[in-house]
PAKETI-38704 format. One line per field, with one value per residue: residue number from 1; x, y, z of N, C-alpha, C in turn; residue in one letter. Coordinates in Angstrom, 3 decimals, always signed. Layout:
pos	(NUM,...)
n_c1	(X,...)
n_c2	(Y,...)
n_c3	(Z,...)
ca_c1	(X,...)
ca_c2	(Y,...)
ca_c3	(Z,...)
c_c1	(X,...)
c_c2	(Y,...)
c_c3	(Z,...)
code	(a,...)
***
This chain:
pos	(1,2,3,4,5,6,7,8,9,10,11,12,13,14,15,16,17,18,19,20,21,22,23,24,25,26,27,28,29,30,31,32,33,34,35,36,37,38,39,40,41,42,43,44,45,46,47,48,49,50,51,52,53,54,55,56,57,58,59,60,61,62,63,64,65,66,67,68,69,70,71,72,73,74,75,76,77,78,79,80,81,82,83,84,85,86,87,88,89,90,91,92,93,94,95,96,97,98,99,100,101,102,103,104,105,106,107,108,109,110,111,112,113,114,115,116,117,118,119,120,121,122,123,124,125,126,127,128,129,130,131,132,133,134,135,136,137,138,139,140,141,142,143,144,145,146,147,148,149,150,151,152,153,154,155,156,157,158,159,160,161,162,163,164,165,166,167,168,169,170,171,172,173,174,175,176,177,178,179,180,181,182,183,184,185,186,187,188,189,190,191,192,193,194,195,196,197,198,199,200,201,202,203,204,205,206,207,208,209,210,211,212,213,214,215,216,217,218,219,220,221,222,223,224,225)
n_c1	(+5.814,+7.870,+9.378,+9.163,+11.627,+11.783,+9.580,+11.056,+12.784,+10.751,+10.342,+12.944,+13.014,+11.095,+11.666,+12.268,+14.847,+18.171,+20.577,+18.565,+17.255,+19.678,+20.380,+18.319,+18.773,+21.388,+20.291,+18.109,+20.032,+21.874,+20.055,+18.859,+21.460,+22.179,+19.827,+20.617,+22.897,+21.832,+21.543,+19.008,+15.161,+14.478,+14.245,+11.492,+11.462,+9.189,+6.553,+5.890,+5.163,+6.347,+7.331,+7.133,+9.042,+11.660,+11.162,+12.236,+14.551,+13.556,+15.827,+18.659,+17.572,+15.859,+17.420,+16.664,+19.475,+21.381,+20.966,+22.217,+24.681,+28.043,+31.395,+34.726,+36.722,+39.311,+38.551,+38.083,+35.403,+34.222,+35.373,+33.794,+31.606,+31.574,+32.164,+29.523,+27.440,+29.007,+27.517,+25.018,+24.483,+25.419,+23.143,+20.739,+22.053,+21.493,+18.933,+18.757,+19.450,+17.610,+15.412,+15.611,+15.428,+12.908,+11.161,+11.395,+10.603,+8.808,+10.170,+11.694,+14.674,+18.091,+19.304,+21.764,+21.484,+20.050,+21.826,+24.260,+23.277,+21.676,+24.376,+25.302,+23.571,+24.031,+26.510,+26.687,+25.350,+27.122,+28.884,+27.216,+27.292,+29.683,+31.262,+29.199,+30.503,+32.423,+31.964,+31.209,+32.827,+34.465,+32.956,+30.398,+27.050,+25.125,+22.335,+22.782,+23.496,+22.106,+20.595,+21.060,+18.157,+17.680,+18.881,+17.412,+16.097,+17.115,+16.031,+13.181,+12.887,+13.611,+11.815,+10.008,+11.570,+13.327,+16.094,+17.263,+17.287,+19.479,+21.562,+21.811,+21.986,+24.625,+26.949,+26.343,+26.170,+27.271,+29.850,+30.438,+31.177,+33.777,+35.346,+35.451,+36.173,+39.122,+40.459,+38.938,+40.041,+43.097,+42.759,+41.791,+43.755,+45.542,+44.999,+45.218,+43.305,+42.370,+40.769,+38.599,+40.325,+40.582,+38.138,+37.154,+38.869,+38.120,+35.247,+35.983,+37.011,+34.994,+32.589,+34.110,+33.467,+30.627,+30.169,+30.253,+28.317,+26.519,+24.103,+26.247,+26.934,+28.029,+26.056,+23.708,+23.269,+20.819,+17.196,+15.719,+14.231)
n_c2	(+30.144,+31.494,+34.345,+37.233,+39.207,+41.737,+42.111,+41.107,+43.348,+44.723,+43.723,+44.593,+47.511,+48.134,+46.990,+47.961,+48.006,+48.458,+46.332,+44.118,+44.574,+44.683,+42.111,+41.048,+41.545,+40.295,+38.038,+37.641,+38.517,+36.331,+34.599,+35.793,+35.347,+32.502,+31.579,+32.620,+30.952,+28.743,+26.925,+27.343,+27.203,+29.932,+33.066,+35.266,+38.543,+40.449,+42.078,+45.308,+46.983,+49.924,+51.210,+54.945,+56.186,+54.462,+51.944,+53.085,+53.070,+53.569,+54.944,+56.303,+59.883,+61.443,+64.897,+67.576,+68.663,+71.170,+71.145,+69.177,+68.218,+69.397,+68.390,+67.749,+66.035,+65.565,+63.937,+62.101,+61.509,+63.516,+60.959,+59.414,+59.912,+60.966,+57.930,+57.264,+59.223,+57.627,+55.493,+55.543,+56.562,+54.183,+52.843,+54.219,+53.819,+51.165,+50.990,+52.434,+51.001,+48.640,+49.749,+50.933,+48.795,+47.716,+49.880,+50.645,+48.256,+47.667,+48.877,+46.940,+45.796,+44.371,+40.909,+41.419,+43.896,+43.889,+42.106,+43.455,+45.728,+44.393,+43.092,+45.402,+46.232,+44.405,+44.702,+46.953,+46.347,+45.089,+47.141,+48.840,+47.261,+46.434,+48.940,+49.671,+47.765,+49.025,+51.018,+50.181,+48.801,+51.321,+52.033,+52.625,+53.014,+52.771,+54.997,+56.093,+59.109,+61.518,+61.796,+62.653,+64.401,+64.558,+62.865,+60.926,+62.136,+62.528,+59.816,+60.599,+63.150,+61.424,+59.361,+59.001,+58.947,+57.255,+56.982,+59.783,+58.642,+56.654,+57.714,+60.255,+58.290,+56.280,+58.345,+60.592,+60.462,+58.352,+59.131,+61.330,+60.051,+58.759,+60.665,+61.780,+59.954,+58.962,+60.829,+60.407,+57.614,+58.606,+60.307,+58.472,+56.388,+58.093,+58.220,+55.522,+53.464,+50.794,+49.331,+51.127,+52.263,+49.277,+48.904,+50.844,+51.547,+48.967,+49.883,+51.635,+50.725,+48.711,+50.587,+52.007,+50.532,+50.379,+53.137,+52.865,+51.842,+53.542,+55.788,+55.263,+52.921,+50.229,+48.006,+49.149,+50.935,+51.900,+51.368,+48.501,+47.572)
n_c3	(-62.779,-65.687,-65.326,-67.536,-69.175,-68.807,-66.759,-64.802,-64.555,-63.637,-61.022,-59.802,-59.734,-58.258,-55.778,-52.505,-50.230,-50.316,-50.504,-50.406,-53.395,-54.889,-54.867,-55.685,-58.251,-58.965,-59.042,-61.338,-63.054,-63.578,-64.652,-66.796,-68.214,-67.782,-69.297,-71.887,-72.194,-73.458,-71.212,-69.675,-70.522,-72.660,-71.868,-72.619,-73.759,-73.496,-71.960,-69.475,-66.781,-66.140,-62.531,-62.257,-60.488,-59.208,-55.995,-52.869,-49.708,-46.529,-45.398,-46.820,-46.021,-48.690,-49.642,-51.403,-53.911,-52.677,-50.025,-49.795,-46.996,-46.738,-46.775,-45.693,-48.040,-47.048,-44.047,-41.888,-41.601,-43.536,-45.797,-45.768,-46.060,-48.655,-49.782,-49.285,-50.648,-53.491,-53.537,-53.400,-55.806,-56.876,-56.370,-57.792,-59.928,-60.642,-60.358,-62.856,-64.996,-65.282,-65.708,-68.298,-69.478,-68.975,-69.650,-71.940,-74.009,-75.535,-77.621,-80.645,-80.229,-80.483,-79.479,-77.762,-77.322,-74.677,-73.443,-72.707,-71.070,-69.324,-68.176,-67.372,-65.345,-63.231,-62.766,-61.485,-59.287,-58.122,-57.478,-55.676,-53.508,-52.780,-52.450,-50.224,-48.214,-47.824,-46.535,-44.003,-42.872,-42.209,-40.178,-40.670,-42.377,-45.332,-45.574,-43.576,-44.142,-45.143,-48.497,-52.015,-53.668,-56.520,-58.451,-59.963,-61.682,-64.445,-65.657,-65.192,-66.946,-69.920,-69.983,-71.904,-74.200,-75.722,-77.716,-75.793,-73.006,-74.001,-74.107,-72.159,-69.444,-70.286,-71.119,-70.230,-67.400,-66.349,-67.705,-66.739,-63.709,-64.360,-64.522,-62.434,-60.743,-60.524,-59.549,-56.770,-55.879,-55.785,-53.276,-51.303,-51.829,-50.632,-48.476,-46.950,-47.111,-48.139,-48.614,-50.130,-52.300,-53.377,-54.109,-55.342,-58.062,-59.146,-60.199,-61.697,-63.813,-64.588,-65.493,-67.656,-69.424,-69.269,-70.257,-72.949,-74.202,-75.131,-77.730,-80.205,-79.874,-81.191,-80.816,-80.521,-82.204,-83.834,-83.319,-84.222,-87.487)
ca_c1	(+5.863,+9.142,+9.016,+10.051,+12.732,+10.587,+8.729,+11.918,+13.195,+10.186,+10.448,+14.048,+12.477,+9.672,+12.378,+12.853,+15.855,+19.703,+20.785,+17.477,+17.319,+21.110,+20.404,+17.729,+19.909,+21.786,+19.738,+17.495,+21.224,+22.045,+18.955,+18.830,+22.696,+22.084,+19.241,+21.188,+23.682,+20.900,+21.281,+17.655,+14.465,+15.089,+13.791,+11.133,+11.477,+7.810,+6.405,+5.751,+4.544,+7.388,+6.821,+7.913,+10.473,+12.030,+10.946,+13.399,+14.596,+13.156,+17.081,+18.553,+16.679,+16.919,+17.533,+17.715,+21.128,+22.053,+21.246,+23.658,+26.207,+29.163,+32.282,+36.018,+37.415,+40.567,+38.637,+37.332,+33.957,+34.581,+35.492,+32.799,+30.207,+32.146,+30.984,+27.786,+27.480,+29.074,+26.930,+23.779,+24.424,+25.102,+22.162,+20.389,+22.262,+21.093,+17.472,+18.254,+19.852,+16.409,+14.501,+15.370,+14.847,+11.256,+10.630,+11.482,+10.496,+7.954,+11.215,+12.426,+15.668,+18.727,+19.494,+22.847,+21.226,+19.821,+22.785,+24.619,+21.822,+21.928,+25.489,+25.892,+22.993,+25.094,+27.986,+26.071,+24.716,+28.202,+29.217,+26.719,+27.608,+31.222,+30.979,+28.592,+31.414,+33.959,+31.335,+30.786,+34.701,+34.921,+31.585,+29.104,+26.483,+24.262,+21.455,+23.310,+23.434,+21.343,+21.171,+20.666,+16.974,+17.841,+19.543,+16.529,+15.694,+17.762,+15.270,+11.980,+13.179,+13.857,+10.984,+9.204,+12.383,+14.795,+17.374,+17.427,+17.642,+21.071,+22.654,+22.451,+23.213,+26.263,+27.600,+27.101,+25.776,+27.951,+30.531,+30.710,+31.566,+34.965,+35.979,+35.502,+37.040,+40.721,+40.495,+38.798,+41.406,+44.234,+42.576,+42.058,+44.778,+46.564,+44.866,+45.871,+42.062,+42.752,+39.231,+37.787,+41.078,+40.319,+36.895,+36.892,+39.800,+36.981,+33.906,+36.369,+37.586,+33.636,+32.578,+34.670,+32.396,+29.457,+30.294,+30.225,+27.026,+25.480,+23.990,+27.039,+27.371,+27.388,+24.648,+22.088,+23.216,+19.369,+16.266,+15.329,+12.845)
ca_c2	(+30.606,+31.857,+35.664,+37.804,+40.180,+43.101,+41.615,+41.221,+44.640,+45.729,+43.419,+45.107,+48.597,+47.840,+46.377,+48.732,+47.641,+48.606,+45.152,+42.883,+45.290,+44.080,+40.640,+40.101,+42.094,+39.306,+36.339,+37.847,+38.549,+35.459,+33.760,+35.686,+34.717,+31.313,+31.281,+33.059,+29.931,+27.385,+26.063,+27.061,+27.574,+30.793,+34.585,+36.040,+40.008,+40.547,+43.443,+45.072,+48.616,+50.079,+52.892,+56.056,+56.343,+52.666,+51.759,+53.141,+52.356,+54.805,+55.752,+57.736,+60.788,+62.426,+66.042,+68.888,+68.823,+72.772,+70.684,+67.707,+68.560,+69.310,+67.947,+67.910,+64.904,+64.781,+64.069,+60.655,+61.790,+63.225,+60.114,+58.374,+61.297,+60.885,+56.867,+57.300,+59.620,+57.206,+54.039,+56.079,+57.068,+53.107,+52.341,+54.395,+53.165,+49.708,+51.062,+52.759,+50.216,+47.876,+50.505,+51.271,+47.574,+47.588,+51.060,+50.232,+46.851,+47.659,+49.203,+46.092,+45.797,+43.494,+40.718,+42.296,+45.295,+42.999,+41.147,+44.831,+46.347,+42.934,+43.002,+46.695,+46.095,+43.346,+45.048,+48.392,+45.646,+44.814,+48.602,+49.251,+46.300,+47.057,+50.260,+49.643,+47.366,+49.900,+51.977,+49.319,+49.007,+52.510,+52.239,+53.571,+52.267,+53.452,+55.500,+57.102,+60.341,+62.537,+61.861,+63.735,+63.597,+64.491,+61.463,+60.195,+63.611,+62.495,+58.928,+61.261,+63.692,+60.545,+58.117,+58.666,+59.479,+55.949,+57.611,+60.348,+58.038,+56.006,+59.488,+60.605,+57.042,+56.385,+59.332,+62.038,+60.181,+56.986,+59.524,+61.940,+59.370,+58.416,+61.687,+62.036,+58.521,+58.670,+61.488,+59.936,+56.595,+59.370,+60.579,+57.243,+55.451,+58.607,+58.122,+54.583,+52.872,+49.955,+48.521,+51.617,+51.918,+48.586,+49.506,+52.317,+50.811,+48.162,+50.169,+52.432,+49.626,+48.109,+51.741,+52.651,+49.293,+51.044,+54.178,+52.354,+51.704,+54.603,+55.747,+55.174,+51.600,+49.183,+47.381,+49.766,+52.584,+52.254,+49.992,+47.249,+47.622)
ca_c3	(-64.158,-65.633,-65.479,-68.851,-68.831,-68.598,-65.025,-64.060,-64.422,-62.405,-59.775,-59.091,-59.736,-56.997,-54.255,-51.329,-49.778,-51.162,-50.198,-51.519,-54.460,-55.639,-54.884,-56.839,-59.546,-59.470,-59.767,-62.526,-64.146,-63.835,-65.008,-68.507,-69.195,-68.110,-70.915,-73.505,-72.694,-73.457,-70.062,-69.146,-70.893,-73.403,-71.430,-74.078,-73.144,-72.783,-71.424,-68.477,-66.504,-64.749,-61.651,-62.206,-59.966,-58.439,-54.762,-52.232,-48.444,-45.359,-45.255,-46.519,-45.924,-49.832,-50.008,-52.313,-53.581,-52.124,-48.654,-48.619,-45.951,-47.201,-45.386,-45.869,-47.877,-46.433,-43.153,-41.890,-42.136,-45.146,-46.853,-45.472,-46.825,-50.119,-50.155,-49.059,-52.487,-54.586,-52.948,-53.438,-57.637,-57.643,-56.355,-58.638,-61.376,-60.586,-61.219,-64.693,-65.862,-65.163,-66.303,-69.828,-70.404,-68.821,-70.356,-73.248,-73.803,-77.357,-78.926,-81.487,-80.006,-80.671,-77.879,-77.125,-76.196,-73.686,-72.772,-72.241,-69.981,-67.997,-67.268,-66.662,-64.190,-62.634,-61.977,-60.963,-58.272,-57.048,-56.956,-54.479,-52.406,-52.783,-51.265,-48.772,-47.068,-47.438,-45.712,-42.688,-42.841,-42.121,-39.002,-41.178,-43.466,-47.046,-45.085,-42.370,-44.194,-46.647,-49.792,-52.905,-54.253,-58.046,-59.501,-60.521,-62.625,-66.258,-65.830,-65.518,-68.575,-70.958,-69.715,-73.567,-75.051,-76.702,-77.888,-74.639,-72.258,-74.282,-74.847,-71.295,-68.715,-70.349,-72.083,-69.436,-65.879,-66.177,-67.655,-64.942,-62.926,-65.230,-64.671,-60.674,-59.593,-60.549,-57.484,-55.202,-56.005,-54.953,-52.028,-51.060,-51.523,-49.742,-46.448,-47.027,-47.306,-49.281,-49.223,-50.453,-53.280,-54.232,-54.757,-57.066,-59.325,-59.755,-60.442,-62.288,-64.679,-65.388,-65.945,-69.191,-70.518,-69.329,-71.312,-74.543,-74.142,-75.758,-79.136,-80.690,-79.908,-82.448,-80.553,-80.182,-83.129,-83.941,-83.207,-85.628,-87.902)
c_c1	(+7.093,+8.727,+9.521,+10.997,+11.969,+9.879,+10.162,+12.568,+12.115,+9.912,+11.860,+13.759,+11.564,+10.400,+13.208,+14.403,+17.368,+20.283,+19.816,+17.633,+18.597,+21.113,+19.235,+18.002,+20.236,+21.220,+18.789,+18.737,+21.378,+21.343,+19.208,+20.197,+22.319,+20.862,+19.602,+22.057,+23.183,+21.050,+20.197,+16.731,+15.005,+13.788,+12.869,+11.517,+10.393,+7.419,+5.778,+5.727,+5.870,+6.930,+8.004,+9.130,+10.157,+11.663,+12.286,+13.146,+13.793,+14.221,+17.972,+17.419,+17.197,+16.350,+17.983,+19.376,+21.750,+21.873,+21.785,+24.599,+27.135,+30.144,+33.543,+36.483,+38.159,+40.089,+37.918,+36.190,+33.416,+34.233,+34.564,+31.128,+30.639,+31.786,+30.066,+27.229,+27.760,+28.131,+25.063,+23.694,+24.695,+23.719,+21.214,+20.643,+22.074,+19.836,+17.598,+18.289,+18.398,+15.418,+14.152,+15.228,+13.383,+10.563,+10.126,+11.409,+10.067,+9.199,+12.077,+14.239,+16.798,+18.797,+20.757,+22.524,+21.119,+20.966,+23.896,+24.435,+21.862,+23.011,+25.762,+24.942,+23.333,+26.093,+27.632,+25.625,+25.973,+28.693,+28.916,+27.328,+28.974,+31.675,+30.429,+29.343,+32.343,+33.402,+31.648,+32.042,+35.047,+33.841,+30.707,+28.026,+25.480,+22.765,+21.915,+23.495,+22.624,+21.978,+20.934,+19.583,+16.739,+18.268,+18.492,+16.057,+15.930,+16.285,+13.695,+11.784,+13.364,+12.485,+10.303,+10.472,+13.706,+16.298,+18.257,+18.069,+19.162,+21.888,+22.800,+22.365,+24.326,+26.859,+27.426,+26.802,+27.163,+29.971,+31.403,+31.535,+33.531,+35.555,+36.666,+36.640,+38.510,+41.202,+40.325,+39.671,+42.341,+43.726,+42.493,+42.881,+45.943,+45.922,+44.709,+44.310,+42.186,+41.766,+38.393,+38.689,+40.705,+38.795,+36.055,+37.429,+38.594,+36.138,+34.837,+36.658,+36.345,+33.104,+32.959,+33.889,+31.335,+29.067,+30.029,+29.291,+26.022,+25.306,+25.254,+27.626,+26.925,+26.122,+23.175,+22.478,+21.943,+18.626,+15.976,+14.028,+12.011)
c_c2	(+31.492,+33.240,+36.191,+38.616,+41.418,+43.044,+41.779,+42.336,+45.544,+45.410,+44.033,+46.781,+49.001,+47.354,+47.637,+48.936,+47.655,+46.681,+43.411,+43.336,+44.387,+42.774,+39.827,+40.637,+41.060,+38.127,+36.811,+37.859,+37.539,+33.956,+33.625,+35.356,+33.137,+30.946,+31.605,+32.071,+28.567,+26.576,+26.178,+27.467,+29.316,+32.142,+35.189,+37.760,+40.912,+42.044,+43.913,+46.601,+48.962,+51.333,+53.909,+56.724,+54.825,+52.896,+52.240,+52.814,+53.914,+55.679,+55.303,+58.359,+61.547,+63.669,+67.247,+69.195,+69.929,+71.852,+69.296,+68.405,+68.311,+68.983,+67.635,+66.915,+64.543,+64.225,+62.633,+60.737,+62.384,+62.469,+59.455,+59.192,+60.959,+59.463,+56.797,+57.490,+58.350,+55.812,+54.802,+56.388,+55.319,+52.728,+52.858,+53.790,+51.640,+49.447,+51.548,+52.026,+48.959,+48.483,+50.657,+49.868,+47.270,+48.654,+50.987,+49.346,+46.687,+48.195,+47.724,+46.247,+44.355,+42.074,+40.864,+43.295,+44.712,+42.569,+42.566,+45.396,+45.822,+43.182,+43.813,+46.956,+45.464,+43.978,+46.391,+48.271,+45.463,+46.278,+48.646,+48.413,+46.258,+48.312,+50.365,+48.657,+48.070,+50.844,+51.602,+48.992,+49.807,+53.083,+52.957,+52.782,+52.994,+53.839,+56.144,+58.640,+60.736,+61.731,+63.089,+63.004,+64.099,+63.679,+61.142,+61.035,+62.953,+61.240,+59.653,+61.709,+62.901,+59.534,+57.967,+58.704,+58.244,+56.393,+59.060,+59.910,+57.170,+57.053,+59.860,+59.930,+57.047,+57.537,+60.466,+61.293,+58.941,+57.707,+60.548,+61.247,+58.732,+59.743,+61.903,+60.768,+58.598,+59.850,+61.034,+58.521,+57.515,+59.668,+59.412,+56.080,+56.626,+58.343,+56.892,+53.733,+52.170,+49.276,+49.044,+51.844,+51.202,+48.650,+50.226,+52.099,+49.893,+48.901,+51.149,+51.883,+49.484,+49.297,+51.770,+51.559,+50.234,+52.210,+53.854,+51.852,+52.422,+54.940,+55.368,+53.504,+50.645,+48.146,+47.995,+51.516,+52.866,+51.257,+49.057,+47.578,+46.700)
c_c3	(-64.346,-65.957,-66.918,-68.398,-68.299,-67.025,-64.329,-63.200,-63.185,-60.796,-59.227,-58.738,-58.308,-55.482,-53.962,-50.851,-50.581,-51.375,-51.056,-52.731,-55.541,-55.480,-55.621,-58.348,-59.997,-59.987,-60.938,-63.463,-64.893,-64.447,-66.588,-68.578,-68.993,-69.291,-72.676,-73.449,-73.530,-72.418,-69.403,-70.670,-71.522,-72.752,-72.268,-73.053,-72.588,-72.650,-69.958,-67.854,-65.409,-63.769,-61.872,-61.618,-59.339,-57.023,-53.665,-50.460,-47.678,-45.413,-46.223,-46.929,-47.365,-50.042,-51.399,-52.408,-52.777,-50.532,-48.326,-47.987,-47.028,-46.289,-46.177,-46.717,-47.474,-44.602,-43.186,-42.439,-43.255,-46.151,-46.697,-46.159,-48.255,-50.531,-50.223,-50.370,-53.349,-54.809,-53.495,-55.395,-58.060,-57.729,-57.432,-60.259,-61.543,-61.306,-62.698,-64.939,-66.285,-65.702,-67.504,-70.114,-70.177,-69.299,-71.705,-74.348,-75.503,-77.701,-79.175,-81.108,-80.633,-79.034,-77.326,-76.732,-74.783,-72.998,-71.957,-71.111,-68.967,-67.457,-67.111,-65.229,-62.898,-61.729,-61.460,-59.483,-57.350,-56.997,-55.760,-53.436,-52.052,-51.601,-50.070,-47.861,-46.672,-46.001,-44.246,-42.423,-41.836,-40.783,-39.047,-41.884,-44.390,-45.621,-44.168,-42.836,-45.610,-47.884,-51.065,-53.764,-55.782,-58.622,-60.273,-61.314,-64.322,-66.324,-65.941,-66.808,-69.323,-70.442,-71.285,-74.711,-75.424,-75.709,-76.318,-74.044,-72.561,-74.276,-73.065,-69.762,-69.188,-70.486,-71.443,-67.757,-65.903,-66.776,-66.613,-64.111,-63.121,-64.879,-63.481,-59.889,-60.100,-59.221,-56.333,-54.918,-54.941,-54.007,-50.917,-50.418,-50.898,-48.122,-46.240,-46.562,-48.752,-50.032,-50.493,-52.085,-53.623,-55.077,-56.229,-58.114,-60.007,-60.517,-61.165,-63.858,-65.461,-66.030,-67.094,-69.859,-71.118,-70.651,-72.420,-75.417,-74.828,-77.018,-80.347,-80.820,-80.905,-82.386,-80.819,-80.812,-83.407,-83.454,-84.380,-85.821,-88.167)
code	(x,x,x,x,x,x,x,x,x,x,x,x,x,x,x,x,x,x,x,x,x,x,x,x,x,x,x,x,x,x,x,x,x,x,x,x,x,x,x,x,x,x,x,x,x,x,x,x,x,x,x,x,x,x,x,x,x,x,x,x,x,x,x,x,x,x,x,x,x,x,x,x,x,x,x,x,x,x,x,x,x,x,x,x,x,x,x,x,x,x,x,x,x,x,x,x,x,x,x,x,x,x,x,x,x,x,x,x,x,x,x,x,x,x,x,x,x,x,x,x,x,x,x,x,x,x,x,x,x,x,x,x,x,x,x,x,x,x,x,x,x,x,x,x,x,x,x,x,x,x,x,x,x,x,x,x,x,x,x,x,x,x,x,x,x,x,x,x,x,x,x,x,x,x,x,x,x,x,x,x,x,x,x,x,x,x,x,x,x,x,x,x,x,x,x,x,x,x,x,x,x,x,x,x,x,x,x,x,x,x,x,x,x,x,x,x,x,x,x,x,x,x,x,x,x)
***
């Protein structure tokens, strides 16, 4: 039976694993565009119970931000502490992005909100996976160190709240991030890590989409009545 959008979202919500997690990102992605092409059966949006916080791996171990190690960037280990971070806020941002569409499922939406949501989920999916080679590049991998167990905080505070939740993913979490990466680019591409350069240019590029995303967007300035 063909799942709705909404099941979907919580079957990615509910998967453990960094790796399975982003891979069934993709093929749910790629399901609803192939139905918005009319090349399959047409997605209804449905509805569907999401968990409070998304399913996560054994590792990393996540800590109170005041106890992530801090560590040098200019130092190998460093930069490799400095992916970890940015591999760990994708992963999260894999689950909002699944979230506010299974959250939010009864709000009368457009299906560009939809189509939006989908492909910022998409490419939130290749972030992580992006990174986590630079990581394994670099003889590390996504769980080898602490993480930080607040990310998931802004998704608690907005779970009843629409408009909340569009105002602060893009427009301060997905912004943040616009702010931080043209640094870690230069640091980067000075200790001559081309993988992890090409990387961030990427997820730096899809990003400014992301951003555009929020109350302000001509898609989703309000709900339909």
């Amino acid at each position: 039976m063909t799942l709705t959008l909404a099941e979907m979202a919580v079957e990615v919500l509910t998967t453990a694993d960094g790796c399975a997690k982003t891979a069934l990102s993709h093929q749910h992605a790629n399901a609803w565009f192939a139905a918005r092409a009319g090349q399959t059966d047409p997605i209804e949006i449905g509805r569907a119970d999401p968990p409070m916080h998304p399913a996560r791996p054994e590792a990393p171990q996540l800590v109170d931000p005041r106890d992530v190690p801090k560590r040098k960037p200019g130092s190998p280990a460093g930069r490799i502490a400095l992916l970890h971070a940015v591999a760990h806020i994708e992963l999260n941002a894999v689950d909002l992005h699944w979230d506010i569409i299974a959250r939010f499922a009864d709000v009368p939406l457009p299906p560009g909100f939809y189509d939006d949501w989908v492909k910022a989920a998409q490419e939130e999916s290749k972030h992580f996976n992006l990174v986590c080679d630079c990581l394994e590049e670099m003889g590390s991998h996504y769980g080898a160190l602490p993480a930080h167990a607040g990310m998931w905080r802004a998704a608690e505070d907005t779970a009843d709240d629409f408009m909340g939740r569009l105002a602060v993913v893009p427009m301060v979490l997905e912004a943040r991030g616009l702010d931080v990466t043209p640094g870690m680019i230069k640091l980067f591409r000075k200790a001559g890590a081309t993988q992890a350069v090409e990387a961030l240019e990427t997820i730096y590029g899809e990003e400014v989409g992301h951003v555009s995303y929020g109350p302000k967007s001509r898609k989703i300035n309000k709900p339909l009545s």
